[in-house]
N, C-alpha and C positions, 0 to 999 in steps of 0.2 A: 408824234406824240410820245416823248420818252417819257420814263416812267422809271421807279429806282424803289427796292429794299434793303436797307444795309442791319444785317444782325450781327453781333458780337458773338463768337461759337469754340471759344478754348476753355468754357466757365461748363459745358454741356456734353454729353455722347449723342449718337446717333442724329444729328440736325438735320441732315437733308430730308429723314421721316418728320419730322414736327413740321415743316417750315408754315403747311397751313394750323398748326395750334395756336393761335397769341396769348390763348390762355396763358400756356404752359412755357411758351418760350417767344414772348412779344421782340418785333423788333427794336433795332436800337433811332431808328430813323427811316422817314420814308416818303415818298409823291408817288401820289397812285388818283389824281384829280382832275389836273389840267390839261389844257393840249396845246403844250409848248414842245419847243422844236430842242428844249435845252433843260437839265435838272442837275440837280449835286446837292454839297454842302460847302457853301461857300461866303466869308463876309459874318458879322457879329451877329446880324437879325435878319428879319422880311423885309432889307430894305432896299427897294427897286432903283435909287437911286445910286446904290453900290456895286451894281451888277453892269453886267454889261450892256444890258439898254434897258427902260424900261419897262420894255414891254414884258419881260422875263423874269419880274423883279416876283412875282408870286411863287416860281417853281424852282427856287430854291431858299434852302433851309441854312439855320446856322452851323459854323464848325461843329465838330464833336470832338472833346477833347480826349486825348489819348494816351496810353501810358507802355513805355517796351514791353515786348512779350507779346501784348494783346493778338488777339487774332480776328480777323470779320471775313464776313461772306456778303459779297455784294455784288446782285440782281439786278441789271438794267434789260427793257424792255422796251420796243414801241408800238403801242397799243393799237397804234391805228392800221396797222400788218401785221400783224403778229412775229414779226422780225427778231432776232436775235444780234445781227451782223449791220452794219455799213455804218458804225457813228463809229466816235474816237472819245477815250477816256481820258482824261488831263486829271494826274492825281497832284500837278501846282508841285508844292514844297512839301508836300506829306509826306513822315519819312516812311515809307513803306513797303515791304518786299513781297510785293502782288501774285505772286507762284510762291505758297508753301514750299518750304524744305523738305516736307518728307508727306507721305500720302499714303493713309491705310484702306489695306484693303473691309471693304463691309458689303458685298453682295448677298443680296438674296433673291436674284433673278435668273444670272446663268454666270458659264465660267471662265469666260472671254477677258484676259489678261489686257487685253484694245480697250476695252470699254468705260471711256471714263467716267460712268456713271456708276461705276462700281468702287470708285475712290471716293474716298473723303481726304483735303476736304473741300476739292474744286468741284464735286458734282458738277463734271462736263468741263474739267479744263483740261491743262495737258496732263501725257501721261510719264509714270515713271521713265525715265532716260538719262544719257551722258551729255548733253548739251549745257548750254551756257542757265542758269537758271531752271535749271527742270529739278524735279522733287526725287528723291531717292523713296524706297518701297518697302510697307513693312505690312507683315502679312498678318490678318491677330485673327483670332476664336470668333470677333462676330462677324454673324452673316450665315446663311445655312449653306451656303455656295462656299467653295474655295476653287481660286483659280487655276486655269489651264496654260501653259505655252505653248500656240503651236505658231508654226514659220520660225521668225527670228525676232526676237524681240532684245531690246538694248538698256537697263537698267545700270543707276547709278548704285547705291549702297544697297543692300538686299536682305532686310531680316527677315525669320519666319520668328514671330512670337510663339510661343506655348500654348498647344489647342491649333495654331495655324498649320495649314495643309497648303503646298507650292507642289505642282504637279509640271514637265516640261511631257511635253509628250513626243512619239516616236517620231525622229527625223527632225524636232525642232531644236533652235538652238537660243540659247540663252546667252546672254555678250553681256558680261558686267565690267564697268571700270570703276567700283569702289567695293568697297567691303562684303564679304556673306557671313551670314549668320544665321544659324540655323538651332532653334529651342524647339520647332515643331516636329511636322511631318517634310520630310525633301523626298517629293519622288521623281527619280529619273528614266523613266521608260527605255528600253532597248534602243538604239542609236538613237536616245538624245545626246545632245553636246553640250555644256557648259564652256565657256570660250570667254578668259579673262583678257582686257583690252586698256588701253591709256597707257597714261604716262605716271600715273602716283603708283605711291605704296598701296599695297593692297593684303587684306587679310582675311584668312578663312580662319573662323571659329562655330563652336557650339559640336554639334555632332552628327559626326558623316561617317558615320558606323554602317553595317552590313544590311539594317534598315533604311538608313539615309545613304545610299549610295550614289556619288557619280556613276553615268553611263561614259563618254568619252570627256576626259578635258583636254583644254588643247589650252598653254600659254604664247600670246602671243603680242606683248608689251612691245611700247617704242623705248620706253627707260622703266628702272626698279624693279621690286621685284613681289610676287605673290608669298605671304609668308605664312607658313602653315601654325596655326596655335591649336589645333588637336588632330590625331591619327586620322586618315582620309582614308576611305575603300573607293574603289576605281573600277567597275566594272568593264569597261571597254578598254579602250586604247589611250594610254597618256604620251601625248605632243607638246612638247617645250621648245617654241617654235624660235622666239626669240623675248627679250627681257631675259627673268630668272624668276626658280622657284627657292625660297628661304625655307628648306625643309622642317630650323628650329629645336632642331632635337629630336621629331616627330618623326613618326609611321606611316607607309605607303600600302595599301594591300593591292595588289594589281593585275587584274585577273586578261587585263589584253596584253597590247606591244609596248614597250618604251621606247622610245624616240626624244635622244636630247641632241638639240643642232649646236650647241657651243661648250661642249666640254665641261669643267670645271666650273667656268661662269656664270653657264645658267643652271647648275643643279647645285646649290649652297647651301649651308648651315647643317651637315651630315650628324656634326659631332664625332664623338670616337666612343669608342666601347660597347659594353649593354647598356651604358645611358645614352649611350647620342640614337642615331636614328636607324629602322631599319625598312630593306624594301623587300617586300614580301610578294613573292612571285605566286598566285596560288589559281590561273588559272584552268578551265576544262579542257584547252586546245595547248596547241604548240604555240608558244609565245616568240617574238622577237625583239634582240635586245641591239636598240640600235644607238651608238653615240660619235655624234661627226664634232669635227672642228679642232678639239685639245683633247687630251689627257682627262678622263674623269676617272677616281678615285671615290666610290663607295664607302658607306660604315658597313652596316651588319646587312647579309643577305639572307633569306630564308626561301629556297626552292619547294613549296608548298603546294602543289598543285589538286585541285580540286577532282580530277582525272589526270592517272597519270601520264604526262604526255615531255616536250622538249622545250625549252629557253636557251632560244636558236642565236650566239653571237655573232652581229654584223660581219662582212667580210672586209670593211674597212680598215686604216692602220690603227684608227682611236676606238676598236671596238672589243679590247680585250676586257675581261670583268675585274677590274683590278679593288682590292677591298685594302682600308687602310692598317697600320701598324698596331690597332687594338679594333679590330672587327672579329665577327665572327662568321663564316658560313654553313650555315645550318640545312644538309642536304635529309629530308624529308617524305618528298613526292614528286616525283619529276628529275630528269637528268640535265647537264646542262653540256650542250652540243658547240663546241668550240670550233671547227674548223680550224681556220690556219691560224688562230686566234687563241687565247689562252685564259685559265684563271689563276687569279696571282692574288694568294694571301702574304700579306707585309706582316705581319701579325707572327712571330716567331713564338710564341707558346705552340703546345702542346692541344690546347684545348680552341686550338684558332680553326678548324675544322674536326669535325666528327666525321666515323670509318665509313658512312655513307651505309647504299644496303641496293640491294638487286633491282629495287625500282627509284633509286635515287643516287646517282654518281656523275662523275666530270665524263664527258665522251669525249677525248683529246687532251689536250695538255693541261697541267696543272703544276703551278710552281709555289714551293714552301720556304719557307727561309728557316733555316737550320742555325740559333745563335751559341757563342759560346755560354757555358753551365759548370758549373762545380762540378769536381770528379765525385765517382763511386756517386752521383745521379742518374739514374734509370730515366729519360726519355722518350717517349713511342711517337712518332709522328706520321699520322695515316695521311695515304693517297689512294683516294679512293677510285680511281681512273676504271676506264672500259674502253671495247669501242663498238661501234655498230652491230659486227657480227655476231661476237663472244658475248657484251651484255659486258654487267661488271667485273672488275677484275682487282681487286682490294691488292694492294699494296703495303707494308708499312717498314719505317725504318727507326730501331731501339739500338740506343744510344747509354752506355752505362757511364763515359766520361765524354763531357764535350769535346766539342772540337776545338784546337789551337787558334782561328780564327774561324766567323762567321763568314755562312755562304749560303746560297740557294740552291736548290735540287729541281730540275722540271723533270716532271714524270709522264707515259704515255704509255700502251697495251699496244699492242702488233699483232699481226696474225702470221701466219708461220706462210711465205712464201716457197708451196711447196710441200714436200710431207715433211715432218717434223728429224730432226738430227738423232742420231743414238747421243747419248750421256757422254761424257769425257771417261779415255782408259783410266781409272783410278780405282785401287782395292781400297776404300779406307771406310770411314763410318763403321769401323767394325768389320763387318763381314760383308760388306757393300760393293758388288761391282756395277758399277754405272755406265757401262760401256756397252754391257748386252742389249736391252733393249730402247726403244727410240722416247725424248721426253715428251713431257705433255704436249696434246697436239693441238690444243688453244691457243696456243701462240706463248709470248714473251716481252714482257716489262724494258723499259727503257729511261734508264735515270740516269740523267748526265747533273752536273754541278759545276756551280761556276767558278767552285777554286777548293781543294782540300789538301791536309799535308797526309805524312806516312803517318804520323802518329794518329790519325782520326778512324778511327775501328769503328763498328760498328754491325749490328746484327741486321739480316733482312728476313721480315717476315712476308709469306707470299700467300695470300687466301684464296687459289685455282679454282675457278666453277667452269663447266662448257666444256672440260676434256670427254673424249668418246676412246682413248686407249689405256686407262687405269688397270694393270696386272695384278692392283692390290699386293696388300701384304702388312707387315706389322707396323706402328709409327713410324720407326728408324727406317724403312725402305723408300724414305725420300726425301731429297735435298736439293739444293739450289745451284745450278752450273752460273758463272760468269763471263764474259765476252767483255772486251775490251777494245774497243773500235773495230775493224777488220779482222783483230786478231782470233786463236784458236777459243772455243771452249773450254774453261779450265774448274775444278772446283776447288775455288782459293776459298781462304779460310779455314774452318772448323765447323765439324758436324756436331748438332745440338744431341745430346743423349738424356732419356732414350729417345726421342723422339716425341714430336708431335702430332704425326700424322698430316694431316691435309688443312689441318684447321689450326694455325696454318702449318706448311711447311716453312721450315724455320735454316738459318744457317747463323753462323755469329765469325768476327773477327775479319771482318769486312775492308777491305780498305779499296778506295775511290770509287769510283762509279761505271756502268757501264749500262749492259743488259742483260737480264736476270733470267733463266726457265726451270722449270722444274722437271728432276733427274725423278726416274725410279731402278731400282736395285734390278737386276739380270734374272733371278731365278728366284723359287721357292729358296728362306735360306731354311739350312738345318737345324741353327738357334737364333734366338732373340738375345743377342748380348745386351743387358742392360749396363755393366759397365767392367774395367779391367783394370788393378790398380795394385800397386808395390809400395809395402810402408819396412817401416824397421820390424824388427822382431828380435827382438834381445842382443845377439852380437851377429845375428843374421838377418833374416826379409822373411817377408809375408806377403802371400801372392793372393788376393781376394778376389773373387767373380762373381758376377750374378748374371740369371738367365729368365725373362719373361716366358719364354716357350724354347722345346727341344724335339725336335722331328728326326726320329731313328739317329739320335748324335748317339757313337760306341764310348770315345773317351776325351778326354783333354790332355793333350801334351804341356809341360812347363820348357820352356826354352830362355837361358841365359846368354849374356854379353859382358864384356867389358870394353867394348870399344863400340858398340850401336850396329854391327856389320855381319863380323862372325857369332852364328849365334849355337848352343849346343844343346840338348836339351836334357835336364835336369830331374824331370820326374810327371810321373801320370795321375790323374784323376778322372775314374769313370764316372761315365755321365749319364743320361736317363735308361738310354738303351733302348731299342725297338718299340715304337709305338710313339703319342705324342703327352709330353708333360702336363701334367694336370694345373700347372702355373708357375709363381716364382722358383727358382730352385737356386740354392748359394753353395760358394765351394770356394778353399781355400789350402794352399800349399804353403808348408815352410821350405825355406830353404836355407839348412843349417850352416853353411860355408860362412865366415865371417866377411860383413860386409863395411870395408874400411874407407872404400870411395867410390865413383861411379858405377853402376849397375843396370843392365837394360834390361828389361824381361817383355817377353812375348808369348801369347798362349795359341797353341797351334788344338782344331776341334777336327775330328777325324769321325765322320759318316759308318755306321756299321758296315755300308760297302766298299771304304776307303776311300771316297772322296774327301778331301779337309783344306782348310782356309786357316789363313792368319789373322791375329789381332792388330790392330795398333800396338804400336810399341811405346813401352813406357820407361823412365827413368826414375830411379832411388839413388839419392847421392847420402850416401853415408860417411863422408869425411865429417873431421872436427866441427866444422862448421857448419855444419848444418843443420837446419832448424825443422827439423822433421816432424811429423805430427802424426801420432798413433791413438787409433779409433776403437777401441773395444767396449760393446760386442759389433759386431759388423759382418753383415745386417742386425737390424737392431725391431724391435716392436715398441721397447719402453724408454731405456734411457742408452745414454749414450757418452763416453770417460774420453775427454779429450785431453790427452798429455802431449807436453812441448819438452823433450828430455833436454838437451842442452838449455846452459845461460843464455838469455839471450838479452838484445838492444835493448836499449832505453825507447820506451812510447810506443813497443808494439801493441797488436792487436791480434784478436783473432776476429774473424767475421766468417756466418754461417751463411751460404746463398743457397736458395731453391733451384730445380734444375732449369728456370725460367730469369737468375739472375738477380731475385727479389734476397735482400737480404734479411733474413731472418734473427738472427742472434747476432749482436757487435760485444766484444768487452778487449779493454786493457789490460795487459798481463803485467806482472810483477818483475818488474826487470832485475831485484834481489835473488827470485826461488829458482836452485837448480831443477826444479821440473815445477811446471805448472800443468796441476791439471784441474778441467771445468769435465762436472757433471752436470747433462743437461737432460731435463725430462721430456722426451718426445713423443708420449704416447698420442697426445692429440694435434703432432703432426700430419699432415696430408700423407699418405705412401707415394713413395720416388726416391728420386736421388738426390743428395747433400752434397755441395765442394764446402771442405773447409779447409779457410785462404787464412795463411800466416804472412801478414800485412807490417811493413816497417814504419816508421813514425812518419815519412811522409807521402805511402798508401800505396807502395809498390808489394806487389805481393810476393813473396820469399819463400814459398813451399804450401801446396794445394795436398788433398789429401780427399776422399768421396766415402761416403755411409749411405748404407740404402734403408731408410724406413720403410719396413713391412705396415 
């Protein structure tokens, strides 16, 4: 005894509540009469003789006519069992597609994502899925219930409407092969999984912010790719098993492991820059960063970590962190633990890594690309490197003219096998012996490069934490030894004056690469040379000094040369005397001999108990030609008379630099005036020391000359 209501329900909300109203929502058609074995809507009229036999000619009704779009819900039953199942439906030539495309959720019984009585608008047909004709899933505001997933449930297109709540719960998983979208609530419980599947394109939009968060996702496509249309947070573990993810431009925040099985080809669309994408490391634990197959190349990283902890790189050959030629990595919270493996910015600015800091640095190797630049440009490029034991160990290397060709630098920290080395035999830095006692005993820096010429100088700055044998003493008692494969300790270069202390210690005039420690001075010294310098002075010299501090210094010897060797000495200047200097102290010797060509001068300081040291040795070339430069007053508080006596070239310059290299004052001189001289008012410069550089038209410098602002 079948039995049939057919209602029309895309004109209505909520139908499966009305279906008993007629009032309010009458069917469109229906047999609820007879007890025939057979009903429908078939043929013009009641006419028994159109049907399939006679006898059946009362239990069915005429077509209904129909128009695209329409939608109907249609009810068959057999009354005489209350059966639901064992007949067969023949819908003939009606064009029809019997499963909905899409199925919302409207519960207000419980939260059972299975339960097709919670869809509209099959009430009790199939449910969301990937199959051949099944309805994709959109989650909306009505119903007081919103759903649950537990086990594993397999949906095709997946929206949460505004007002809709999609809850997956712990342990279950969620398998989509079409689209998500998300305007509501997405919650994903602790080891839930979302798990994208098929063979199309597929796209995540809407928002999947730190409220809407993924717990694990895992891509695991047979073709195409998942393509990200807004920033994603990840709580768990993200696995890109096989297909791809089209990152879009877009943001990753990812607080478990990464895990990409195909290189380059499943992790795409990075971008380049601060506009293209970044992946943001910011979990509570140690994270692992795992990539097999090719070669992947990142945009922007950002080591973030929520507690600080490590971003542990694979020990695979595709498992270094390599970031592209306009990334940036942005070290944060968290260090990142490289092993035999490395991090490599392509990105040759300056500003393509930041100096890092004691809870956020590289543990292992790190490679920078150093390109060519315009001369008389200051450069700083940090390495911000450690390693396990020591904890950070900041590096950086300044650059005032580039390099003849580009190259790369990988950097790394060591720990001293053994107790640490004494300094190299060298009296220099002034009053510096770096032989006495042993260098920092934190270890030592390790920067090779993959190709430089003689002409590429270059300063290293070294920022030492974790030493336990610091003798102290004033800025200038320390400086930077070099090694050169196998070879001895040496301290090439030139020492920075007066010094910077530890922060960093600094050396300049650099050339190739090798391994770097940091030197300290032998003993308490007796002065703080701030600096020692020889100018003209009428038809003789002028011998200028300055002293930061004086511990029982008696006096200062002056000592001349004319050949750099035999030196004799000249004339005395006493000096603090017994006791310790209350600060700056300046001093200056004429020396009335006329000075017609080359001239060495050295200043010997002698201990009230007769111990005394030498200076560096300077030179004043007083021939015709030369382009000497006289600083009066010097020292100076306020201003400061820079005269250029001789004519000189077409398109020089003078240029003032700070003791750190920064140049402070440029101007063109007048290649008409037999003397040129600039008055420059320095009372609101910083206190230190001044070089000022007599520069030829194309930027070689032709006579240096130093003023100390009080």
């Amino acid at each position: 005894d079948y039995d049939f209501f057919l209602w029309r329900i895309d004109t209505v909300s909520n139908y499966c509540n009305r279906l008993n109203d007629v009032a309010s929502f009458p069917y469109t058609a229906c047999h609820w009469i007879d007890t025939y074995g057979g009903t429908g809507l078939q043929g013009p009229a009641f006419s028994a003789a159109s049907q399939s036999g006679s006898a059946f000619g009362p239990a069915y009704f005429p077509m209904y006519p129909v128009t695209g779009g329409e939608t109907f819900l249609l009810m068959v039953s057999d009354w005489s069992n209350n059966s639901t199942v064992g007949y067969s439906i023949d819908f003939g030539t009606t064009p029809l597609t019997v499963n909905p495309s899409t199925l919302y959720w409207q519960s207000a019984s419980n939260t059972d994502f299975n339960d097709g009585n919670n869809w509209l608008p099959n009430c009790n047909a199939a449910l969301p899925g990937c199959g051949t004709g099944v309805a994709s899933a959109v989650i909306t505001s009505i119903g007081a219930i919103s759903p649950v997933i537990t086990g594993t449930k397999t949906v095709k297109d997946l929206t949460i409407n505004p007002g809709g709540t999609l809850t997956i719960a712990t342990g279950a998983t969620l398998e989509i092969c079409g689209n998500l979208t998300n305007y509501g609530s997405f919650i994903c419980q602790p080891n839930s999984t979302v798990k994208f599947i098929g063979n199309t394109a597929q796209a995540v939009t809407g928002t999947f912010n730190t409220a809407n968060q993924f717990h694990h996702v895992i891509v695991d496509k047979t073709a195409n790719a998942v393509k990200l249309n807004t920033n994603v947070v990840i709580g768990g573990n993200y696995d890109i098993i096989a297909g791809a993810v089209n990152n879009n431009n877009k943001s990753t925040f990812l607080a478990g492991n990464f895990s990409n099985f195909n290189g380059a080809a499943s992790y795409t669309g990075l971008g380049t820059g601060l506009g293209g994408s970044t992946l943001v490391l910011n979990g509570a634990a140690n994270q692992n960063f795992i990539n097999l197959g090719a070669t992947l190349t990142l945009n922007n990283v950002n080591i973030n970590q929520s507690v600080t902890s490590s971003v542990i790189l694979g020990a695979g050959a595709f498992n270094d962190l390599n970031l592209n030629n306009a990334a940036v990595l942005t070290l944060t919270n968290g260090k990142i633990v490289t092993g035999a493996r490395r991090v490599y910015l392509a990105n040759n600015a300056t500003t393509a890594c930041n100096p890092g800091s004691t809870i956020s640095y590289v543990e292992g190797n790190l490679r920078r690309e150093i390109p060519v630049f315009p001369i008389a440009t200051t450069r700083v490029y940090d390495l911000p490197v450690g390693n396990a034991a020591l904890g950070y160990q900041r590096i950086s290397l300044a650059y005032e003219d580039g390099p003849a060709t580009p190259y790369f630098v990988d950097a790394y920290f060591n720990a001293w096998a053994g107790l640490p080395p004494n300094g190299p035999v060298a009296l220099e830095c002034l009053f510096a012996d770096w032989s006495v006692n042993p260098t920092f005993d934190h270890g030592y820096w390790t920067i090779n490069a993959s190709a430089t010429s003689a002409q590429d100088t270059f300063e290293v700055r070294a920022y030492p934490l974790g030493y336990t044998n610091n003798i102290g003493g004033p800025p200038n008692a320390y400086s930077i030894m070099k090694r050169e494969g196998a070879g001895p300790w040496t301290m090439q270069g030139e020492c920075i004056y007066p010094g910077t202390g530890l922060a960093p210690v600094s050396r300049g005039k650099l050339v190739n690469f090798s391994d770097f420690g940091i030197t300290q001075f032998g003993s308490p010294l007796p002065i703080t040379l701030l600096y020692f310098d020889a100018n003209r002075y009428g038809d003789g010299a002028i011998c200028q000094w300055s002293t930061a501090s004086e511990i029982n210094n008696d006096y200062f010897e002056v000592w001349r040369s004319y050949n750099g060797n035999d030196f004799e000495k000249i004339g005395t200047v006493a000096g603090f005397g017994p006791g310790n200097s209350p600060g700056n102290l300046n001093y200056s010797f004429i020396d009335v001999e006329q000075c017609d060509a080359i001239q060495y001068y050295q200043l010997k300081q002698v201990d009230i108990d007769g111990r005394f040291q030498f200076s560096n040795v300077v030179a004043l070339n007083c021939s015709a030609n030369d382009k000497a430069i006289n600083l009066v007053p010097n020292p100076t508080s306020y201003k400061i008379n820079i005269s250029i006596q001789p004519k000189i070239v077409n398109g020089a310059s003078i240029a003032v630099k700070d003791m750190y290299g920064k140049t402070v004052f440029l101007q063109k001189l007048n290649p008409e005036a037999i003397n040129n001289l600039i008055t420059l008012d320095v009372s609101q410069w910083a206190s230190g020391i001044y070089n000022v550089e007599l520069q030829s038209f194309d930027g070689e410098t032709r006579s240096t000359a130093r003023f100390v602002k009080q």
